[in-house]
Structure formats: structure tokens, C-alpha cells
C-alpha positions in Angstrom: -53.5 154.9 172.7 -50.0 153.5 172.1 -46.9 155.6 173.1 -44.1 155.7 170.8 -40.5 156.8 170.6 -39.7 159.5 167.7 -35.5 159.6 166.6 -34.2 162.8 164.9 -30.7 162.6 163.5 -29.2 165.6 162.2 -26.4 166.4 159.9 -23.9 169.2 161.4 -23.7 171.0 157.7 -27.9 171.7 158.2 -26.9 174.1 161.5 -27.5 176.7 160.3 -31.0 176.0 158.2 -32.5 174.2 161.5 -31.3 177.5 163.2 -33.7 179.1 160.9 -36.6 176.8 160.5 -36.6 176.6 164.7 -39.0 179.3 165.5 -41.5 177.1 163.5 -40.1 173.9 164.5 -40.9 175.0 168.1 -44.4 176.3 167.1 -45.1 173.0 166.0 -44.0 170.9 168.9 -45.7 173.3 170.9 -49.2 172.3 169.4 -48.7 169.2 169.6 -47.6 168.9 173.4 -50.6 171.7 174.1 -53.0 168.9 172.2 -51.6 166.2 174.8 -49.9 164.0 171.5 -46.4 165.3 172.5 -45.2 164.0 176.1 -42.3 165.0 176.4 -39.1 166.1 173.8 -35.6 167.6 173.4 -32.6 167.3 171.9 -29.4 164.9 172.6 -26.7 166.7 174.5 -23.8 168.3 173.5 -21.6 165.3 174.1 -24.0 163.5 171.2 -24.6 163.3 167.7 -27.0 166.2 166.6 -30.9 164.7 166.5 -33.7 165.1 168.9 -36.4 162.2 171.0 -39.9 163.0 171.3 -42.5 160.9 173.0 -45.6 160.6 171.3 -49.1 158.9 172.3 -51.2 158.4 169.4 -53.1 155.1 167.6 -50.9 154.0 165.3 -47.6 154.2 164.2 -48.4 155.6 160.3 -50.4 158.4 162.7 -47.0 159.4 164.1 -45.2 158.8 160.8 -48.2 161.3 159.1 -48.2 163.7 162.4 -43.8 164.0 162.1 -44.0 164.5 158.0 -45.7 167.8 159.2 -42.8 169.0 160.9 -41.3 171.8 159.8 -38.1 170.3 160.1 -39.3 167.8 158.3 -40.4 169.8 155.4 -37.2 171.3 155.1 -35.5 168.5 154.6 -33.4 169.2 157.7 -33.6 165.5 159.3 -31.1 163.0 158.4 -32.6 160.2 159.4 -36.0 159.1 161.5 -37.0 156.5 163.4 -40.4 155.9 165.1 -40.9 153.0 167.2 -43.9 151.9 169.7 -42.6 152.1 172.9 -44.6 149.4 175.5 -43.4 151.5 178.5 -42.9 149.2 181.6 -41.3 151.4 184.7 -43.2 155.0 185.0 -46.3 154.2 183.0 -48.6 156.3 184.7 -45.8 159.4 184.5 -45.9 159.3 180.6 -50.0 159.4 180.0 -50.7 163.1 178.6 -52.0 165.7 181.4 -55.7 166.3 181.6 -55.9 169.3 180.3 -58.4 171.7 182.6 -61.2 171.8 180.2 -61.5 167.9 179.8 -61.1 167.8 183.7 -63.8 170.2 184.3 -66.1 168.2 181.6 -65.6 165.0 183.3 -66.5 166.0 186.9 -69.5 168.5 185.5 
């Protein structure tokens, strides 16, 4: 698995659709972080331009480009502009490998 680097930007005149297409924004994220595919994800601060980095583990990067299409946001047409890029992580490797989830862990001591 290769970890890549996901780039929202987002216009300022779509605040008020995002606002609505959230709820299932979230929902979506969430699944994906539950599944272990999402590491980590937020948006910039205030300070920054509108837009959002996700961390993403996954085989390729047309997976991630296929996986992010399915974003509600995405759907919406609520994202400027998108970058993904495979991110060879150097410092903190071990930090950004998904969580076992408790199932798998129980499988592979059983």
C-alpha cells in the first residue's frame, strides 16, 4: 500500500452548498477512515484558503482518484480544484499505517 496526499480547494461562493452537502460529506469520510483507507483529514484553518488534506493509503493513485470522485462533495461539484499525490512519508512512517482494527487483531492472534 502507498499513502497519498489528497488537496481540496474550495471556492468561498460554494459556502453555503458545502454547508449543505456536509452531513454526507462527513458520512463519507467517516467510512472511509472506519475501513482504515482514510488516515487522517481536516480542513485548512481559518487564516487559509478554503480546501481540505486527507491522507489516504490505497494501491494506486487512479484508486484514490476513483475512491475521491465518490465524494459527495465531489458529486456536487463543490471542489474547485483537486490534487492527489503519492506521498513516500520519511519521518513518522509507522504513525501514518491505518490502525488494526479489533476484528483483524483478534483474527491474527486466533
Amino acid at each position: 500500500m502507498a499513502t497519498f496526499a489528497v488537496t481540496y480547494a474550495y471556492s468561498d461562493s460554494t459556502s453555503t452548498d458545502r454547508d449543505a452537502v456536509r452531513p454526507a460529506h462527513v458520512e463519507f469520510l467517516k467510512s472511509q477512515f472506519t475501513s482504515g483507507r482514510l488516515l487522517k483529514s481536516g480542513p485548512f484553518g481559518p487564516d487559509e484558503a478554503p480546501g481540505a488534506l486527507l491522507i489516504i493509503v490505497a494501491d494506486a493513485k487512479a484508486d484514490v482518484e476513483s475512491l475521491m470522485d465518490q465524494d459527495p462533495f465531489h458529486q456536487a461539484g463543490l471542489i474547485e480544484e483537486r490534487t492527489v499525490r503519492q506521498w513516500n512519508i520519511f519521518f513518522g512512517a509507522d504513525s501514518a499505517q491505518p490502525a488494526v482494527q479489533p476484528a483483524a487483531q483478534s483474527a491474527a492472534q486466533g
